[in-house]
C-alpha positions as CSV (number, residue, x, y, z in Angstrom):
1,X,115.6,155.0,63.6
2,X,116.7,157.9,62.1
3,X,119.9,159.7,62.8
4,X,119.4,163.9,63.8
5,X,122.1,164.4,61.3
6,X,123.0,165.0,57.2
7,X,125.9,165.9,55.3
8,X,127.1,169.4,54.9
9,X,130.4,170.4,52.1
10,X,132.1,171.5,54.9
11,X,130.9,169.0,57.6
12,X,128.0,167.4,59.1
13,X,124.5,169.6,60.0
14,X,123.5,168.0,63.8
15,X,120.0,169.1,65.1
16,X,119.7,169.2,68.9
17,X,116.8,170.2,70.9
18,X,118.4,171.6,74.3
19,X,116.8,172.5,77.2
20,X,118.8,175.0,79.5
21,X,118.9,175.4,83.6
22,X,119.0,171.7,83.6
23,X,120.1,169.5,87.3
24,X,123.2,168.5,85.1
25,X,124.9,168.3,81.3
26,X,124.1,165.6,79.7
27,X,123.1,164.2,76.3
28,X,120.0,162.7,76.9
29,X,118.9,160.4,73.9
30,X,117.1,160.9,70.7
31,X,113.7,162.4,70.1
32,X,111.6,163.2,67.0
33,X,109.8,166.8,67.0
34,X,106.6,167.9,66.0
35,X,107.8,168.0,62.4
36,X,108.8,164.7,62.3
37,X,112.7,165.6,62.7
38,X,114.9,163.5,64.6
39,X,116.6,165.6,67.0
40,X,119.6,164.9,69.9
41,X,118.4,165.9,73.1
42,X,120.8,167.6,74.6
43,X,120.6,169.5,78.9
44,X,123.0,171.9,79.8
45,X,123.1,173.8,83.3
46,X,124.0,176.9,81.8
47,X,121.3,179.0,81.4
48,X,119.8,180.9,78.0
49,X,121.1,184.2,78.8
50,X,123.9,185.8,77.0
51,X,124.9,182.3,74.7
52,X,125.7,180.7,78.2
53,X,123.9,177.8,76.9
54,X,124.9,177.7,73.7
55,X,128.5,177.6,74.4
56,X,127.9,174.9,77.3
57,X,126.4,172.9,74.3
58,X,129.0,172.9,72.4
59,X,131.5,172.4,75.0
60,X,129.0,169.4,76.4
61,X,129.2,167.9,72.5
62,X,133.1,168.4,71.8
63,X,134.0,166.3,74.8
64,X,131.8,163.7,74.0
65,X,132.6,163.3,70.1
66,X,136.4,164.5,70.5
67,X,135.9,167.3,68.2
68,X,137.7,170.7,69.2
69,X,135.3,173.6,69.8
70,X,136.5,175.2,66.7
71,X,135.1,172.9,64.7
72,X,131.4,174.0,66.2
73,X,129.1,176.4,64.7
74,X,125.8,177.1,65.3
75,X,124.1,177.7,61.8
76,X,120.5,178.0,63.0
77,X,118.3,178.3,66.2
78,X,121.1,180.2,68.5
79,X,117.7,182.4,70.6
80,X,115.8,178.5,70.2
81,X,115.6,175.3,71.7
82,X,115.7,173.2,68.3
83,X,119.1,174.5,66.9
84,X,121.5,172.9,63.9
85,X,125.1,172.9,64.9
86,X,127.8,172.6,62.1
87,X,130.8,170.1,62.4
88,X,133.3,171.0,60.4
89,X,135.6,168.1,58.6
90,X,135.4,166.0,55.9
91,X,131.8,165.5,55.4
92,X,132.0,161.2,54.7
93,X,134.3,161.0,57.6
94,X,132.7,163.3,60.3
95,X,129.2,161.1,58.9
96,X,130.6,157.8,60.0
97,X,132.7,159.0,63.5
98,X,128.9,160.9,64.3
99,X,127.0,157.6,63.1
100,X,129.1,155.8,65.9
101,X,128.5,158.3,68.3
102,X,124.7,158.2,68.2
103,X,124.6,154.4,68.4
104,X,124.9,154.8,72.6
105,X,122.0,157.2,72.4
C-alpha cells in the first residue's frame, strides 16, 4: 500500500482526511480518495469552527509520532477535510520515523 506521505526540504508533506465532531480522537487507518491519494484518516472531537479542529489534529498527531507541535504546519486544506500537514526535520529522517509510524495503521 501506499504511504499518505512524500518528502519535503524542510520535512515530510502528510495528507490526512479528518472528519470533525467525532465520538473520540483517534487515527483511524488509511484510505485512498477519489483521486487515487492515499490519505490518513484522522477524527477529532473538536469541531470545524474557529481552527478547533485543526489544532486538535495536530495535537492528536504530535502525541502519537512524538513530534512537538511546533514542528506542525498546515500547508494546504486548513477550511477542508483532505488537508497536507508539514513535519518539519530532516526530510530522510522524519521519512523513515513516519514510515514506522504508519505500519500500525
Amino acid at each position: 500500500m501506499t504511504l499518505p506521505l512524500r518528502q519535503n526540504v524542510d520535512g515530510v508533506l502528510l495528507d490526512i482526511r479528518l472528519t470533525p465532531n467525532a465520538a473520540q480522537n483517534r487515527i483511524d487507518g488509511i484510505l485512498v480518495d477519489g483521486e487515487g491519494r492515499p490519505r490518513l484518516k484522522v477524527k477529532v472531537t473538536a469541531i470545524a469552527e474557529k481552527g478547533k479542529a485543526n489544532s486538535a489534529v495536530i495535537k492528536l498527531l504530535s502525541k502519537s509520532i512524538k513530534c512537538g507541535r511546533g514542528n506542525f504546519e498546515i500547508v494546504s486544506g486548513k477550511l477542508d477535510r483532505n488537508k497536507t500537514l508539514l513535519i518539519r526535520g530532516e526530510p530522510s529522517e522524519m521519512e523513515n520515523q513516519l514510515n514506522a509510524w504508519l505500519e500500525q495503521f
